[in-house]
C-alpha positions in Angstrom: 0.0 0.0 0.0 1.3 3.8 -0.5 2.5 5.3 2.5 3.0 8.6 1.5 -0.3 8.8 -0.5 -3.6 9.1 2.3 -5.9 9.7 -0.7 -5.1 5.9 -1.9 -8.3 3.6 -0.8 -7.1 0.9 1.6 -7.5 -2.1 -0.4 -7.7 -4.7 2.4 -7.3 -7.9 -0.5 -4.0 -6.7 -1.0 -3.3 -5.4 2.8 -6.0 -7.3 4.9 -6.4 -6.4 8.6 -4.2 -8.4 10.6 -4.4 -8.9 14.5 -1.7 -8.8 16.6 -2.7 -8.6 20.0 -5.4 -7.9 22.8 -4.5 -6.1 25.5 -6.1 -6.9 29.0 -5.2 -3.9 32.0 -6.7 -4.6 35.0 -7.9 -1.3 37.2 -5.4 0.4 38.7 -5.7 2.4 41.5 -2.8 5.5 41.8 -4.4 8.9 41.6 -2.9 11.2 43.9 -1.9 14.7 43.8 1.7 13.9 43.3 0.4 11.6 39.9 -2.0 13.6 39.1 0.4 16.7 38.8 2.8 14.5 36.7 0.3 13.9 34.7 -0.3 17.2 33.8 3.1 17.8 33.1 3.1 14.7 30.5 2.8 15.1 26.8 2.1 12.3 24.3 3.5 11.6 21.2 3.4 9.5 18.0 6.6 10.1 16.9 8.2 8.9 20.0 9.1 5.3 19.2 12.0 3.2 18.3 13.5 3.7 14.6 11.6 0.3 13.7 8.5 1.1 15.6 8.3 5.1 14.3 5.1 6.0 12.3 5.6 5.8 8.6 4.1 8.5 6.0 3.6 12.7 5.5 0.5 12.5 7.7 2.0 10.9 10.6 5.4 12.9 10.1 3.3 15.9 10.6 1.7 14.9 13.5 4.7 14.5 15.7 5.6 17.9 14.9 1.9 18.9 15.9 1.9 17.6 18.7 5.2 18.4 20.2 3.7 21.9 19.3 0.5 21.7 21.1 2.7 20.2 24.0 4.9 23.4 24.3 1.8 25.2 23.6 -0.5 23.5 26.9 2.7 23.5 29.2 3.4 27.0 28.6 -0.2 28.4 29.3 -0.5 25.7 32.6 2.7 27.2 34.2 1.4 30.7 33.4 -1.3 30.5 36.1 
């Protein structure tokens, strides 16, 4: 399938969908203010992942610079207040 081309229908004869796990997380209990403040201070990313692991295409490319932008962005106006 083209990676760098999003407008290409997935044809799923020649790329069917393919299972590779199930996760099962059992409740976890481990909110406190000290978490909950780390948390906060937390930013995800898609972009952060081993070479082999990273996301592949333009669309994904741009969405680790997003959201290390957004990141900056939230952390910045939460340490204004």
């Amino acid at each position: 399938m083209p990676i760098e081309d999003a407008a290409q229908r997935w044809d799923e004869a020649k790329s069917p969908f393919l299972k590779v796990a199930t996760l099962h997380l059992p409740i976890q209990k481990f909110r406190n203010g000290k978490r909950a403040r780390l948390a906060e201070a937390l930013a995800f990313s898609p972009a952060h992942a081993l070479p082999e692991h990273a996301p592949l295409g333009g669309l994904n490319r741009a969405r680790g610079k997003i959201y290390a932008a957004l990141a900056r962005f939230r952390h910045a106006r939460d340490t204004r207040g």
